[in-house]
C-alpha positions, 0 to 999 in steps of 0.5 A: 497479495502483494504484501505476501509476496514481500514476505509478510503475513497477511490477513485480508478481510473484506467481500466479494461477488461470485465472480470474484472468486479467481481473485480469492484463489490468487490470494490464497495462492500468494500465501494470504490468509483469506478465511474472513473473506466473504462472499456476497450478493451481487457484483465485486467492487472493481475499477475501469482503468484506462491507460495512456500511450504515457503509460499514466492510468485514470481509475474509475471506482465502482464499490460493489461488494466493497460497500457491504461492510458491517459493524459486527465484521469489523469487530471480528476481523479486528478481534483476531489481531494483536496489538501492534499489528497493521491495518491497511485500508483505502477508502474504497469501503464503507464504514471507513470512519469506523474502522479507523477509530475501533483499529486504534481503539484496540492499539492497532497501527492504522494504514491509509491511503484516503483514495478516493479522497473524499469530499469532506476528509474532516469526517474521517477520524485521521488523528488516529491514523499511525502513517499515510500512505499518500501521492502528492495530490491526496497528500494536498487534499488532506493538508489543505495546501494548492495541489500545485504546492511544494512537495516538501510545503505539503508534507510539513502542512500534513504533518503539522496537521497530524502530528501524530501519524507518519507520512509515506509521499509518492511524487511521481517521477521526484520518487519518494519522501518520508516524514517520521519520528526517524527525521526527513528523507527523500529519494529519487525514482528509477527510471524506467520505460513505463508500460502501465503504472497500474498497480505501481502504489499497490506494490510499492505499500506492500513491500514498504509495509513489509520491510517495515514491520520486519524492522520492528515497525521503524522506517530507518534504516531498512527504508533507505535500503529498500529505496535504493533499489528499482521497483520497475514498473516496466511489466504490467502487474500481473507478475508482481514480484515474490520474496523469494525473489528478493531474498536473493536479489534484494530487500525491495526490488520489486523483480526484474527491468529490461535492460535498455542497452541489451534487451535482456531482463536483467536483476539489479546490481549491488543490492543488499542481501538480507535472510528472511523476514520477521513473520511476527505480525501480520498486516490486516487487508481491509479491501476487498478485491 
């Protein structure tokens, strides 16, 4: 969903429970290509989450439908890909190890966010893994460094142990760090008066993976443009921000904030302005909903 609403194409593959069908119409409603997606016995994947008055959340899992993947549905969704394309998954369903391995077998860009890190991560075939998309914690875990580590030690441990893979690293309230073929950077975050962060990763890869694959899959320069703006996290996510938005108000700014000295929702300023985005690939959504 948000993927779409950044303007990228999107194909999102994977199951749900009859329950589950609002979620399938939204998706559609965003512009997502849902026709792989699969109906099943039995209740959807979902998670409890629980918020603090800090705005901070802790998500509980249960996999549901998520865990009713196949040999034969993972070859036919990534059947209908081209190479180059993006795979985007979680660790939220079976048969993660798979995925990975046949996506980069067919010269797919694998995506992936390894939540919930599980507890032998040696299983999982991440040489084949084209970029993490990790927080601090699971960028630990993976590298094998103390949770406690500098941003910047746990980012080299991880890359010197993937070579190969680029690394997206959300620190919180420090922002954002990059390690890739186009060097090292880092940028602060916004800062904004948090209500919920539900949702606040899942929006923030959307648009990353977007901008992204609009500039020919290179992080440089579009990412240093689509950093430089707030992706405010003010309003719970049941407003996820549309490319409709953005082509008039910026390249990654994730809507509207409320100003603190006014009140009034306001867009932010001095924003660069961009037409459209290159719809030539698609980004595959191996999650279901």
């Amino acid at each position: 969903m948000i993927g779409n609403r950044a303007g990228a194409e999107v194909l999102h593959a994977g199951a749900i429970g009859a329950e589950g069908r609002f979620m399938a119409d939204l998706l559609r409603e965003s512009g997502a290509d849902t026709s792989l997606l699969r109906e099943v016995d039995g209740p959807s994947g979902h998670a409890v989450i629980e918020i603090s008055a800090a705005g901070q959340n802790r998500i509980i899992v249960f996999g549901g439908a998520n865990r009713s993947m196949t040999s034969e549905y993972i070859e036919r969704v990534l059947d209908t890909a081209q190479p180059d394309d993006w795979v985007l998954l979680q660790n939220e369903v079976n048969l993660v190890p798979e995925i990975i391995r046949r996506a980069h077998e067919k010269g797919l860009r694998v995506v992936f966010n390894p939540s919930p890190v599980p507890e032998n991560t040696e299983k999982l075939p991440l040489a084949c893994v084209s970029l993490f998309m990790v927080n601090e914690i699971e960028a630990a875990q993976l590298a094998g460094t103390d949770a406690n580590a500098d941003f910047e030690d746990t980012l080299t441990a991880l890359r010197a142990k993937y070579p190969n893979a680029s690394v997206v690293m959300t620190v919180g309230a420090d922002g954002v760090l990059y390690d890739g073929e186009e060097g090292r950077f880092q940028l602060p975050a916004f800062k904004v008066k948090a209500v919920d962060t539900t949702a606040a990763g899942d929006t923030f890869c959307g648009y990353f993976l977007a901008a992204v694959s609009a500039e020919g899959n290179r992080c440089r320069p579009r990412c240093r443009r689509l950093w430089r703006h707030p992706l405010s996290q003010s309003r719970a996510q049941a407003r996820l921000p549309r490319c409709r938005q953005q082509t008039k108000y910026g390249n990654f700014c994730a809507g509207t904030h409320k100003s603190s000295e006014t009140g009034q929702t306001e867009f932010p300023k001095g924003v660069y302005r961009y037409a459209h985005y290159n719809r030539t690939r698609r980004l595959y959504f191996l999650r279901s909903v």
